[in-house]
C-alpha positions as a Markdown table, in Angstrom:
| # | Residue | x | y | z |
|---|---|---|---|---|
| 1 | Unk | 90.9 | 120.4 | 116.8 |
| 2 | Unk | 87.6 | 120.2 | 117.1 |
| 3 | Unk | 85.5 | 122.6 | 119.9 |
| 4 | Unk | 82.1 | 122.5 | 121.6 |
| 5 | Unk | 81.2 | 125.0 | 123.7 |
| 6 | Unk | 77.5 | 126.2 | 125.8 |
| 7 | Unk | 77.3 | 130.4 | 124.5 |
| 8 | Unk | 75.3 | 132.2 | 127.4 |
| 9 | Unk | 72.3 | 131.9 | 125.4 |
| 10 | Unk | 72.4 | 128.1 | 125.8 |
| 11 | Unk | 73.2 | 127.2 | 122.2 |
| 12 | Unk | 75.3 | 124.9 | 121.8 |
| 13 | Unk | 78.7 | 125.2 | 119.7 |
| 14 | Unk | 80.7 | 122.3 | 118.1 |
| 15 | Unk | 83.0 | 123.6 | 115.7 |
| 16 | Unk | 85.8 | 122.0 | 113.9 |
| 17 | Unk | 88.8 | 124.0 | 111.7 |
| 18 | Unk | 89.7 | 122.0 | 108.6 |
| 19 | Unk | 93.2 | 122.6 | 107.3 |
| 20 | Unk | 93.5 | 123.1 | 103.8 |
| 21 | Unk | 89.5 | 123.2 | 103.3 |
| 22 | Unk | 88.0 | 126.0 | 101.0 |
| 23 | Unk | 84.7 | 125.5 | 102.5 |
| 24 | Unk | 82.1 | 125.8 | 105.5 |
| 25 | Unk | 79.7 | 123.3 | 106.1 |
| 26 | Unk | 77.1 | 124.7 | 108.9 |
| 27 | Unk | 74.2 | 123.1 | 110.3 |
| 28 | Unk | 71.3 | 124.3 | 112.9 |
| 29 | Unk | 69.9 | 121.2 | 114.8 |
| 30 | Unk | 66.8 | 122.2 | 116.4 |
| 31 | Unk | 66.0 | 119.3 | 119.2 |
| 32 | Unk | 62.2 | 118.5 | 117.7 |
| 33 | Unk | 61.2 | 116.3 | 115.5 |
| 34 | Unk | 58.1 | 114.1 | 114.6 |
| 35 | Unk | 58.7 | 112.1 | 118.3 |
| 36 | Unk | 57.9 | 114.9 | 119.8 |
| 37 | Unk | 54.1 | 116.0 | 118.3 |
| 38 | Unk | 50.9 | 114.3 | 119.6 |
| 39 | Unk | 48.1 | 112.5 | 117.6 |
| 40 | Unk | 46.9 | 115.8 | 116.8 |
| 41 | Unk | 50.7 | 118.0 | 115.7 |
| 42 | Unk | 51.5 | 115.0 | 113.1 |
| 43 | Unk | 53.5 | 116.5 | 110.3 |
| 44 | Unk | 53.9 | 119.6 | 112.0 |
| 45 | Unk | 57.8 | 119.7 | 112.4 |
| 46 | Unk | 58.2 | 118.6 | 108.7 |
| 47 | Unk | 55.9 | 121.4 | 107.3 |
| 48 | Unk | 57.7 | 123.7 | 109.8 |
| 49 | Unk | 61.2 | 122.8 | 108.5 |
| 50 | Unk | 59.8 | 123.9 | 105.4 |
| 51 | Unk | 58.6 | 127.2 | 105.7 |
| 52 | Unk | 61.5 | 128.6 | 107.4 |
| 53 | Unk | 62.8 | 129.1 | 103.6 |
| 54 | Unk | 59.2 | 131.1 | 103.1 |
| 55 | Unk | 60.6 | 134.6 | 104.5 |
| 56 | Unk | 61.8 | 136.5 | 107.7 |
| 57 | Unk | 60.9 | 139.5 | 109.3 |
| 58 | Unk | 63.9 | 141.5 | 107.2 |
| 59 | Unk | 64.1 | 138.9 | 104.1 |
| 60 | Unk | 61.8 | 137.4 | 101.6 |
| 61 | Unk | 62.0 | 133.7 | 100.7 |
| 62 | Unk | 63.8 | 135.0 | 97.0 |
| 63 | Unk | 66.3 | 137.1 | 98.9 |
| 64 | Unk | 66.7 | 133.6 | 101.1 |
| 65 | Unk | 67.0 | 131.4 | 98.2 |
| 66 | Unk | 69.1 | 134.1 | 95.8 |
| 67 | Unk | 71.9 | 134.8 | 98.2 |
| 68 | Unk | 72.6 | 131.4 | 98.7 |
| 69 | Unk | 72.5 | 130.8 | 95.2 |
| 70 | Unk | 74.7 | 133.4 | 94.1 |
| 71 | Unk | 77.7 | 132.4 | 96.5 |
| 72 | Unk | 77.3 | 128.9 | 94.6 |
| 73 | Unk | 76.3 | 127.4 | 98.1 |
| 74 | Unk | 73.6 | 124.4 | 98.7 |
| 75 | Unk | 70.9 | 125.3 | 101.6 |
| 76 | Unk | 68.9 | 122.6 | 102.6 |
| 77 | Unk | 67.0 | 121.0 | 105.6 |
| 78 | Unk | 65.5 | 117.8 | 106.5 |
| 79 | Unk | 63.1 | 116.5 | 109.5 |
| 80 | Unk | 64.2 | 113.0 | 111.2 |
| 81 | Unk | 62.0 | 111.8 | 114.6 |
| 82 | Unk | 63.9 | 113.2 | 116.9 |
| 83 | Unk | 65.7 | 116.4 | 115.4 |
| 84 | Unk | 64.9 | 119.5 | 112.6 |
| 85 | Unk | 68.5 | 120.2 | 110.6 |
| 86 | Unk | 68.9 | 123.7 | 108.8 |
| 87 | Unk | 72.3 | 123.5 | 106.8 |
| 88 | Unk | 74.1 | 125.3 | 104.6 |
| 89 | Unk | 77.7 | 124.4 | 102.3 |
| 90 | Unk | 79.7 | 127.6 | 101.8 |
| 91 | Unk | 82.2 | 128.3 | 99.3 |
| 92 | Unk | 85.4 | 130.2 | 100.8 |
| 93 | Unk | 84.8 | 133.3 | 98.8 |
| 94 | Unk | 84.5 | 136.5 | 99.9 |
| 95 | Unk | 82.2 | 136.9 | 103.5 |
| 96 | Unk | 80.0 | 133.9 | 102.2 |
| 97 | Unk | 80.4 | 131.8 | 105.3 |
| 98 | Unk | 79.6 | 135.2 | 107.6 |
| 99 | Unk | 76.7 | 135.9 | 105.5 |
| 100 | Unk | 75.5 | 132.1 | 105.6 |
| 101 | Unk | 75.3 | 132.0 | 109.3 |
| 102 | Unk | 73.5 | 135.8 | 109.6 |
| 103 | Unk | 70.7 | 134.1 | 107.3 |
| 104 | Unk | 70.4 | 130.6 | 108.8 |
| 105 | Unk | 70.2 | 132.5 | 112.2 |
| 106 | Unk | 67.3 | 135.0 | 110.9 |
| 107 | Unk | 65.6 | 132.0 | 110.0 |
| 108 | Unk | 66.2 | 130.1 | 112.4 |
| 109 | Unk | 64.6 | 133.2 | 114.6 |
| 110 | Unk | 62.9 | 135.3 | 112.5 |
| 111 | Unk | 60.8 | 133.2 | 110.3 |
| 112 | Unk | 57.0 | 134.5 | 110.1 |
| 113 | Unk | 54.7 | 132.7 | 107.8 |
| 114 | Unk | 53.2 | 134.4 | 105.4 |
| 115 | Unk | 49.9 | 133.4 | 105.2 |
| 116 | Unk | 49.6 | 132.6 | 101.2 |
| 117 | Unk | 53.3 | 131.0 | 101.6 |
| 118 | Unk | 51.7 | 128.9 | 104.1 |
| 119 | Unk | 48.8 | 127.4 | 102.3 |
| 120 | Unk | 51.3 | 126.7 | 99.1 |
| 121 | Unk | 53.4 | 125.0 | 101.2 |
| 122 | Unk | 51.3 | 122.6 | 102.8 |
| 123 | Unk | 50.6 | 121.8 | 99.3 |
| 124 | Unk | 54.0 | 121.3 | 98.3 |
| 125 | Unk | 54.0 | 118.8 | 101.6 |
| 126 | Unk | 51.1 | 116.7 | 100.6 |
| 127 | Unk | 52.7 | 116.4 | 97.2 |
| 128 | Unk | 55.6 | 115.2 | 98.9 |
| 129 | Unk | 53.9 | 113.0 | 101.4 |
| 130 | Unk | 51.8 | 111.5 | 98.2 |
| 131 | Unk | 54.9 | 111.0 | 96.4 |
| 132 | Unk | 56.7 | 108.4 | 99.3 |
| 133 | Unk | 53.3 | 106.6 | 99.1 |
| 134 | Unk | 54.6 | 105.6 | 95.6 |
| 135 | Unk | 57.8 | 104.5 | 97.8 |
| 136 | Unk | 57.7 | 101.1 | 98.0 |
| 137 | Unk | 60.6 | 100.7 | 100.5 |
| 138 | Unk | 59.5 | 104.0 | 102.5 |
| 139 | Unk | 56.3 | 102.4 | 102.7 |
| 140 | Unk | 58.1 | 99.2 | 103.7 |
| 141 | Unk | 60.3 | 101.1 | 106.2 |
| 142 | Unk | 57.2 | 102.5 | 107.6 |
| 143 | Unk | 55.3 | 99.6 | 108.1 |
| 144 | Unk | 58.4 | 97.4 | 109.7 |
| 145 | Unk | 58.8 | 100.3 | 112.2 |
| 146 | Unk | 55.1 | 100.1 | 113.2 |
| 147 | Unk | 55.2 | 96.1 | 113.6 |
| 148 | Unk | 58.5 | 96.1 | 116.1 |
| 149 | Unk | 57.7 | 99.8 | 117.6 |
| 150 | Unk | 54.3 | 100.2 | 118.8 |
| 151 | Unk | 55.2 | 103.4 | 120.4 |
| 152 | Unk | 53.4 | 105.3 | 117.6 |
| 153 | Unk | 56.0 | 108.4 | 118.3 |
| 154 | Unk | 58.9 | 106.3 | 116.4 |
| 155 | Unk | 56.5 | 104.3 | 114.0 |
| 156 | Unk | 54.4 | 106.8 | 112.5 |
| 157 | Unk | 55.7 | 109.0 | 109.3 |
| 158 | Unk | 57.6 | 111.7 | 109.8 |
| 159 | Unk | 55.9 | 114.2 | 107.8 |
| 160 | Unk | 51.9 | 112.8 | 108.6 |
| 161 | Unk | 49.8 | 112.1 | 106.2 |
| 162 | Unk | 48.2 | 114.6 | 104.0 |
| 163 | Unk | 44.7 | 114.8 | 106.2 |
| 164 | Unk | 46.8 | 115.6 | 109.1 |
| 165 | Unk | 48.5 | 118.3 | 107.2 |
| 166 | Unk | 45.7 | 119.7 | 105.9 |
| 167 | Unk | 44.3 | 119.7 | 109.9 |
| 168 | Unk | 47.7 | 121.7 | 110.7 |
| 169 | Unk | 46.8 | 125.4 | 111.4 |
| 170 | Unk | 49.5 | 128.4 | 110.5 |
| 171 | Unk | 48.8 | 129.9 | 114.1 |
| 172 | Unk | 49.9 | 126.2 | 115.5 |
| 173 | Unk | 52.9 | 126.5 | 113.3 |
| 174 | Unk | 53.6 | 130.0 | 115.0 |
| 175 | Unk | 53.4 | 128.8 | 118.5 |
| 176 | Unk | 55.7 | 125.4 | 117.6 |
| 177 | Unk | 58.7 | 127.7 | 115.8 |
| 178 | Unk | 58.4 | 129.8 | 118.5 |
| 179 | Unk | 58.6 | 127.0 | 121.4 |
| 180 | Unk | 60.9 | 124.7 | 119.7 |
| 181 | Unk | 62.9 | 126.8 | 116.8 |
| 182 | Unk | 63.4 | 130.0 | 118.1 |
| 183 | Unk | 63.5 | 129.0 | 122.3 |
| 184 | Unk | 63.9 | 125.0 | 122.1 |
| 185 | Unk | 67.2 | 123.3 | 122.2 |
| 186 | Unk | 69.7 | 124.2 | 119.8 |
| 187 | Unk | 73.5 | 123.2 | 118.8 |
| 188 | Unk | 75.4 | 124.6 | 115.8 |
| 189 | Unk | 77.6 | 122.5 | 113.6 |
| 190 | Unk | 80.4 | 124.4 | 112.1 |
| 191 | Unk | 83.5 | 122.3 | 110.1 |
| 192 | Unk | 86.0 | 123.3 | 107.5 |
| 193 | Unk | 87.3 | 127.3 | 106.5 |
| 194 | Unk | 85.5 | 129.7 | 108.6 |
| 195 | Unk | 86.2 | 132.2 | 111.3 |
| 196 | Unk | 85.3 | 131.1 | 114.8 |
| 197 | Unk | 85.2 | 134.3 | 116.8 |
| 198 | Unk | 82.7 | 135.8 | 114.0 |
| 199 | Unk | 80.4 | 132.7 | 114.4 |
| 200 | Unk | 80.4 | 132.9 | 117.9 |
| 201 | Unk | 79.7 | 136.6 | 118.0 |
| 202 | Unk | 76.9 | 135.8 | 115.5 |
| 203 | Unk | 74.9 | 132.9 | 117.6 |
| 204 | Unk | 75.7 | 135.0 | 120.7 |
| 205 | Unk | 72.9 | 137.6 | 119.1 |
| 206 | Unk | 70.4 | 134.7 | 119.0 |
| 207 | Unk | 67.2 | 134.7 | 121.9 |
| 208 | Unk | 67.7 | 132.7 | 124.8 |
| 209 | Unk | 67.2 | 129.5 | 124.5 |
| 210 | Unk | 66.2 | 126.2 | 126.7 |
| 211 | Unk | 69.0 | 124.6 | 128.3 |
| 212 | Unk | 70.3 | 121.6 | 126.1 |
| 213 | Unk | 69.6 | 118.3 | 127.5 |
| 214 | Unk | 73.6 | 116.4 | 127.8 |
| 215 | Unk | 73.2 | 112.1 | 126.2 |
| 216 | Unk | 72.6 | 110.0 | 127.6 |
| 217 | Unk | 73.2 | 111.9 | 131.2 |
| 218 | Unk | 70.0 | 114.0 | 130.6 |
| 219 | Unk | 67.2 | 112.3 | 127.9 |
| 220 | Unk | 63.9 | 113.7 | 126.4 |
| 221 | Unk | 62.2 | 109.9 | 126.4 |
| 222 | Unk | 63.4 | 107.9 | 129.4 |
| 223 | Unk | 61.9 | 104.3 | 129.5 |
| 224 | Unk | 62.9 | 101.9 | 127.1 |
| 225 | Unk | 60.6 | 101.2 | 124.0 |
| 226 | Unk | 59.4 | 97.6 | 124.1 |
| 227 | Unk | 60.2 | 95.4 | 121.2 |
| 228 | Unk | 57.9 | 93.2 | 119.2 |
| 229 | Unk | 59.5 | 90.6 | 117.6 |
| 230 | Unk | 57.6 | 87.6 | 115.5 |
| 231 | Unk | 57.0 | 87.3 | 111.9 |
| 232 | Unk | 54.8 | 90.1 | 110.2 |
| 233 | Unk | 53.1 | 89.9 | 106.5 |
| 234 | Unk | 52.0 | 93.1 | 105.1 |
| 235 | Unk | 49.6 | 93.0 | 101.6 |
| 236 | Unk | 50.8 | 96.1 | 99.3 |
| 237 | Unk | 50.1 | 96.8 | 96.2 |
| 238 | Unk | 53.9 | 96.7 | 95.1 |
| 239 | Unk | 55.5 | 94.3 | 93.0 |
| 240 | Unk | 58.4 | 93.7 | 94.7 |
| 241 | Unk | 58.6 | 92.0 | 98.4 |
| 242 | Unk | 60.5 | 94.4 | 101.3 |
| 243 | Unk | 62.3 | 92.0 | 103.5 |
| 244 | Unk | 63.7 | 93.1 | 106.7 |
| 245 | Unk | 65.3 | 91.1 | 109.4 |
| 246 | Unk | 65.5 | 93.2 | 112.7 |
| 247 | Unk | 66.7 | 93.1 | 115.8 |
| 248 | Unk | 66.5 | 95.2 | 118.8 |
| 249 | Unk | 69.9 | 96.9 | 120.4 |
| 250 | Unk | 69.8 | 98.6 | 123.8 |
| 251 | Unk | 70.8 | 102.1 | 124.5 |
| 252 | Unk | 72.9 | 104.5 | 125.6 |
| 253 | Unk | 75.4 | 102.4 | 123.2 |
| 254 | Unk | 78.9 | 102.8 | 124.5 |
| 255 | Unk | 81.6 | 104.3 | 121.8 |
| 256 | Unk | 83.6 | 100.8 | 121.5 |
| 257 | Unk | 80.3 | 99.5 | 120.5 |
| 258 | Unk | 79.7 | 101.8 | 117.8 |
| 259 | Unk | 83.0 | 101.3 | 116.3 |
| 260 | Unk | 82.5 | 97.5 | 116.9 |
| 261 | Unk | 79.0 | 98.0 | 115.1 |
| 262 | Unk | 80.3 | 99.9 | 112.0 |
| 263 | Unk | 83.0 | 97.0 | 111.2 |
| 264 | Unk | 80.1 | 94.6 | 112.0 |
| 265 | Unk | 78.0 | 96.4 | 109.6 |
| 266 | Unk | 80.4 | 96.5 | 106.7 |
| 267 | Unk | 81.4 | 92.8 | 107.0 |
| 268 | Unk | 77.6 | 91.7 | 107.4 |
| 269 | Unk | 75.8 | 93.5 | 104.6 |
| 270 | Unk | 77.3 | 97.1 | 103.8 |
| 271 | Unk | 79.8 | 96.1 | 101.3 |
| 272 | Unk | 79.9 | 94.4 | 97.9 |
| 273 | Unk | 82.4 | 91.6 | 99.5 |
| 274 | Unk | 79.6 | 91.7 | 102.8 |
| 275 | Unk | 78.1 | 87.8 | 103.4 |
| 276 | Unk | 74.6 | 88.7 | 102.6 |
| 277 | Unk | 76.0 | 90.6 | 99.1 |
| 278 | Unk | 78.0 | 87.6 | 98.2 |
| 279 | Unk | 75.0 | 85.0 | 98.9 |
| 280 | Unk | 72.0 | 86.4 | 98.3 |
| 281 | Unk | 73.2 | 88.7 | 95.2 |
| 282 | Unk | 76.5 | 87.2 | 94.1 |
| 283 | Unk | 75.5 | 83.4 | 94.4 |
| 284 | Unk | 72.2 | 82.8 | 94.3 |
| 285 | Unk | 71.0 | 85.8 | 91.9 |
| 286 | Unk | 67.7 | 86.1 | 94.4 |
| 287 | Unk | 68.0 | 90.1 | 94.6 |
| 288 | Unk | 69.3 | 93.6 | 93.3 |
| 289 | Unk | 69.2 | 95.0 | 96.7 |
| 290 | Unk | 70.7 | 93.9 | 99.5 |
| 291 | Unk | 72.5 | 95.6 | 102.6 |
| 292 | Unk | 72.4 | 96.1 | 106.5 |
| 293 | Unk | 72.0 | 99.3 | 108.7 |
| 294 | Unk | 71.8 | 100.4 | 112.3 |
| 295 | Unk | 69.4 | 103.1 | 113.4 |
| 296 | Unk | 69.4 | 104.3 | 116.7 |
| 297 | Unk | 67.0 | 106.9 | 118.9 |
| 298 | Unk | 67.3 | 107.9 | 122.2 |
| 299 | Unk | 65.8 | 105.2 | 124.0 |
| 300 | Unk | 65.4 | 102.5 | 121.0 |
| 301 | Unk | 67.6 | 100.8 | 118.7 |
| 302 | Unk | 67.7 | 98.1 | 115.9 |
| 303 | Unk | 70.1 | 96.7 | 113.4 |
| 304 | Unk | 68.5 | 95.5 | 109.8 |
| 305 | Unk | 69.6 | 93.7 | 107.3 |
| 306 | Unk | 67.3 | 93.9 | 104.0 |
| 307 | Unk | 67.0 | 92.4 | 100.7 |
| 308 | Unk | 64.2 | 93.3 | 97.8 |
| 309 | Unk | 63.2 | 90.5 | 95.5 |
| 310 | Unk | 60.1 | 88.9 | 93.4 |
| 311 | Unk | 57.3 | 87.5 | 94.6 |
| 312 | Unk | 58.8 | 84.3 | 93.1 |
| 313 | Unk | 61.6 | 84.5 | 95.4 |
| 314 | Unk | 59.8 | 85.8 | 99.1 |
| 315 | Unk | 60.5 | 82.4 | 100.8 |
| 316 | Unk | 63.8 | 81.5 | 99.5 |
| 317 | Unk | 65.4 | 85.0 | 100.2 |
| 318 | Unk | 63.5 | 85.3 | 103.4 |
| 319 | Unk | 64.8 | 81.8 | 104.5 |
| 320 | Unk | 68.6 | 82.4 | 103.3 |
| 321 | Unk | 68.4 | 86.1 | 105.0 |
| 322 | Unk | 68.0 | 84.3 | 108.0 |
| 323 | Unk | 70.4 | 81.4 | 107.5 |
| 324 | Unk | 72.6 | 83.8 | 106.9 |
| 325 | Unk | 72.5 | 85.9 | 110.0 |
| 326 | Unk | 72.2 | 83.0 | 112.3 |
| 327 | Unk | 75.6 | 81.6 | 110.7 |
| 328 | Unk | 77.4 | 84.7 | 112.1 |
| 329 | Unk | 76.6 | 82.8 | 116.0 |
| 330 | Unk | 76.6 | 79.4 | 115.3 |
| 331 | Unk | 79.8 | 79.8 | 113.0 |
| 332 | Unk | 81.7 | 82.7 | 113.7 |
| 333 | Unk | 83.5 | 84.9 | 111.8 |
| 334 | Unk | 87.5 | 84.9 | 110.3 |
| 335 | Unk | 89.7 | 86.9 | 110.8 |
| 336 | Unk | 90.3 | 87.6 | 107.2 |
| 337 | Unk | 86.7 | 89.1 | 107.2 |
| 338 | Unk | 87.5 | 91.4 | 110.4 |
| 339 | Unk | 90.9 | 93.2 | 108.3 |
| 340 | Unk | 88.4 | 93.7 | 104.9 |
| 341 | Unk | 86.0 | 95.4 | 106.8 |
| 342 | Unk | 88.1 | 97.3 | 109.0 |
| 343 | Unk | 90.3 | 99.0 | 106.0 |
| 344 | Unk | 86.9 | 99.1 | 103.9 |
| 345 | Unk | 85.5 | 101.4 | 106.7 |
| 346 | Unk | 88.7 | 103.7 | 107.5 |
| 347 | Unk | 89.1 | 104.0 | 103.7 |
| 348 | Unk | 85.6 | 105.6 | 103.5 |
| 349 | Unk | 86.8 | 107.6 | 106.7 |
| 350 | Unk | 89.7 | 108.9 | 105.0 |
| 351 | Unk | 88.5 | 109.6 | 101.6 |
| 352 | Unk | 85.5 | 111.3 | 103.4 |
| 353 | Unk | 88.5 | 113.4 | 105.1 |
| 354 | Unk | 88.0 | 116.8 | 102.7 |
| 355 | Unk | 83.9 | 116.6 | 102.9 |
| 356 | Unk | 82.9 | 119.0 | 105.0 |
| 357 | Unk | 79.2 | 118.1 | 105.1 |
| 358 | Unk | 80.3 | 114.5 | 106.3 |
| 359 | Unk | 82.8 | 115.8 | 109.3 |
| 360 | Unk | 79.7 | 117.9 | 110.5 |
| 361 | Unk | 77.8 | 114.9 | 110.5 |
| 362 | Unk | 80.0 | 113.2 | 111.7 |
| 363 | Unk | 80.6 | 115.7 | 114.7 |
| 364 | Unk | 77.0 | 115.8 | 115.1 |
| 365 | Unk | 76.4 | 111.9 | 115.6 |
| 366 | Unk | 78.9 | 111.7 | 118.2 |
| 367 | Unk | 77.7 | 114.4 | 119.9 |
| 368 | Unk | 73.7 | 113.2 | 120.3 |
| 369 | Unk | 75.4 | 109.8 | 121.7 |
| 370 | Unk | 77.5 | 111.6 | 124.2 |
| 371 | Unk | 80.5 | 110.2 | 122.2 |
| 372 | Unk | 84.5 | 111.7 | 122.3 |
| 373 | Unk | 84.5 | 114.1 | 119.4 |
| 374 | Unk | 87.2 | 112.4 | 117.4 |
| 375 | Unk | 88.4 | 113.9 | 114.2 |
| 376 | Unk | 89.7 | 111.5 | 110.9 |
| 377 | Unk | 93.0 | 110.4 | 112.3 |
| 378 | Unk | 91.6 | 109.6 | 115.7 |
| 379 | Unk | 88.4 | 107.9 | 114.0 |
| 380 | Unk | 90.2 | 105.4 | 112.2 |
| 381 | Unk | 92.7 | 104.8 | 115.0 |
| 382 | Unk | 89.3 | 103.4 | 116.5 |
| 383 | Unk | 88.5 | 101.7 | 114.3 |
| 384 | Unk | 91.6 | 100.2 | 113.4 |
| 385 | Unk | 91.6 | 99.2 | 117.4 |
| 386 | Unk | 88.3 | 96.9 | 116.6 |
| 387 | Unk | 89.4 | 93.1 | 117.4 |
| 388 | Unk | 87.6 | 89.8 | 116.5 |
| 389 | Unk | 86.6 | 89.2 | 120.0 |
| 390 | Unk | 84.6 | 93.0 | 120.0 |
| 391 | Unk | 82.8 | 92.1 | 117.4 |
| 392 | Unk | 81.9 | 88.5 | 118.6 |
| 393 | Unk | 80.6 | 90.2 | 121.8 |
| 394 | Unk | 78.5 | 92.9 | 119.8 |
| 395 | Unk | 76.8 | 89.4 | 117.8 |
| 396 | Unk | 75.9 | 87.4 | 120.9 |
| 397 | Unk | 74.0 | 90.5 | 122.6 |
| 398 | Unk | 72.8 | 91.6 | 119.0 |
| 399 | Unk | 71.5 | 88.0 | 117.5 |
| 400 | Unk | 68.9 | 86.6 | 120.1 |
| 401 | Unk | 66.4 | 84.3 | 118.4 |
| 402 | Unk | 63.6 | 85.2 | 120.9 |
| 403 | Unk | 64.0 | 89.1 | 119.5 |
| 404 | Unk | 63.9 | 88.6 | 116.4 |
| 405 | Unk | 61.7 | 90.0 | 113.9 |
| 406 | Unk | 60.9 | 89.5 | 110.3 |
| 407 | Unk | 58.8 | 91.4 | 108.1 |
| 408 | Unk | 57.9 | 90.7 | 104.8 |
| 409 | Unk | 55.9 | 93.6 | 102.7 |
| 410 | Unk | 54.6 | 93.2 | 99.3 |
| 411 | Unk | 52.2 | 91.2 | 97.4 |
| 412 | Unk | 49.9 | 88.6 | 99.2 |
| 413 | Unk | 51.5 | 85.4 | 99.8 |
| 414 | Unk | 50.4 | 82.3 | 100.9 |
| 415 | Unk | 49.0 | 80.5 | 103.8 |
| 416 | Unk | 52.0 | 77.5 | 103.0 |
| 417 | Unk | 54.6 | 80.7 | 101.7 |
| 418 | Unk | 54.1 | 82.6 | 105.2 |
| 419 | Unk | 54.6 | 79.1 | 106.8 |
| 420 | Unk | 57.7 | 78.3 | 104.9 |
| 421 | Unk | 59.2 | 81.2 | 106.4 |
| 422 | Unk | 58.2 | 81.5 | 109.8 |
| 423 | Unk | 58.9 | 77.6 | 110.0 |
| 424 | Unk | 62.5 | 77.6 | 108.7 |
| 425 | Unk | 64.3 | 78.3 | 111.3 |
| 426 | Unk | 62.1 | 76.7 | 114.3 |
């Protein structure tokens, strides 16, 4: 059964018991994230996430880093555009999962900064930042969101780039921890072996904190982001040609459309049997990688599908892409294709069924959408309750010529190249 609750200190409380489970998968989600910070604040959530492993006011980052180590546990975090997670996967043994939660809480709370941890770290962060310029398809990713985005809040990179780092100040990083970390919004994630009534008792001891905004009743960004479509070519210095074929998706999405969209996804480009798999891998040898996603923010969504290829092989990939997709409204699907994808997608459901990590997740996705909290018997019931006729909807409001956008990153191509593509489908 799975449990969410508002503590009288305004966290937030989702928690779900896992039979059989000797583990705890926990996660802080701090409502901040790179959408959030002006011109001048880029990369300050990112470099924040990491110094909360850089010591408290009662622990030192070694203490941090050699508890978690000697329970066997992974500690992690990670900064996406609209969020800060702080997470921790707990072995059953002992008062591990007790202690886990006392020290993601003192970080989550405590945290103070040392200032030499502070100028390593920023150093570690421009390492990293340097690194995903040698990303060819972060890069990509980057630059696709900033030609259908213009809202430089969802288009920019999440962690800045090293000049803004280096323009970050630790008393700035003080004042953001405390607004947004230690006082923002903030909902736990607990799933697997634990006990509930110590976890409770334990958050109950954090500050107060601001009163969590309810999706898609109550919303940070309220006006739509407006779309660009058209064709984009970006010059990089990569070898290999990023293609992505976008479209724009409105929000709040309802739940039947996200169970609609997840057997869309699969049969589309998310599988090894998936249409643009079997043509643009399987048949016509054009690309290694090939596959489809959704991403979705408050007030913006898109679905992709992408393929990475040579130079040589720009036009006719970027031409098929779009054959391929367009075949999905002028042609339909089967009804064959609709069964393959829906038991693809509940067996991944069901063998996902004893990760912790991937039920929290899980919990946590359909929470942020305002979503039913549905554990892995009533998930695949869902999505075993997807029909031919759903997913036909979801395509018509999904594939609209006039949104479309393509963008093609990697080397220079040419005036009569850029036309071949553009062209094709006209």
């Amino acid at each position: 059964m799975i449990k969410k609750e508002v503590l009288q200190n305004n966290v937030v409380l989702v928690s779900e018991e896992v039979g059989g489970a000797n583990s705890a998968a926990v996660a802080f989600y701090f409502n901040i994230g790179s959408r959030f910070e002006s011109e001048s604040e880029r990369g300050i959530s990112h470099l924040t996430e990491h110094l909360l492993f850089k010591g408290t006011s009662s622990r030192t980052n070694a203490d941090i880093t050699r508890t978690f180590d000697r329970m066997g546990a992974v500690v992690n975090a990670f900064t996406e555009r609209e969020n800060v997670c702080l997470y921790a996967l707990v072995p059953d043994i002992k008062d591990n999962i007790k202690r886990a939660v006392e020290i993601l809480c003192d970080m989550s709370t405590e945290s103070c900064f040392p200032e030499e941890e502070f100028i390593k770290e920023k150093r570690v962060v421009q390492s990293e930042i340097a690194s995903l310029e040698d990303d060819s398809e972060e890069c990509a990713l980057d630059e696709a969101a900033g030609f259908v985005w213009k809202d430089k809040s969802l288009s920019s990179s999440i962690g800045g780039t090293i000049a803004q780092v280096e323009s970050i100040k630790r008393s700035q990083i003080m004042d953001w921890y405390d607004r947004y970390f230690s006082h923002g919004e903030l909902s736990v994630f607990i799933t697997g072996k634990f006990c509930l009534d110590e976890v409770r008792k334990l958050l109950e001891k954090l500050p107060l904190h601001k009163k969590f905004l309810m999706y898609p009743q109550e919303k940070h960004f309220e006006n739509p982001v407006e779309w660009n479509a058209g064709y984009d070519f970006k010059k990089s210095s990569f070898s290999q040609c990023q293609i992505y074929l976008m479209y724009p998706f409105v929000m709040p999405l309802t739940e039947k459309e996200s169970f609609a969209m997840l057997v869309f996804n699969a049969l589309t480009g998310d599988t090894m049997s998936s249409r643009l798999f079997e043509s643009l891998r399987e048949k016509n040898g054009l690309c290694y990688s090939v596959f489809s996603f959704f991403t979705y923010y408050e007030n913006a969504a898109a679905w992709c599908a992408s393929a990475s290829t040579e130079e040589d092989n720009a036009v006719k990939t970027s031409v098929l892409l779009q054959e391929e997709i367009e075949k999905l409204l002028s042609e339909g699907i089967t009804q064959d294709e609709v069964d393959a994808a829906i038991e693809h997608v509940c067996g991944e459901e069901i063998l996902a069924s004893n990760d912790m990590e991937y039920i929290l997740k899980r919990n946590q996705k359909n929470f942020s959408l305002g979503f039913t909290l549905h554990d892995t018997a009533r998930t695949v019931e869902c999505i075993r309750a997807v029909t031919k006729n759903d997913i036909m909807e979801l395509i018509r409001k999904l594939i609209v010529d006039s949104r479309k956008a393509l963008i093609v990153y990697g080397p220079k191509l040419s005036k009569k190249n850029k036309k071949e593509i553009s062209c094709s489908r006209k």
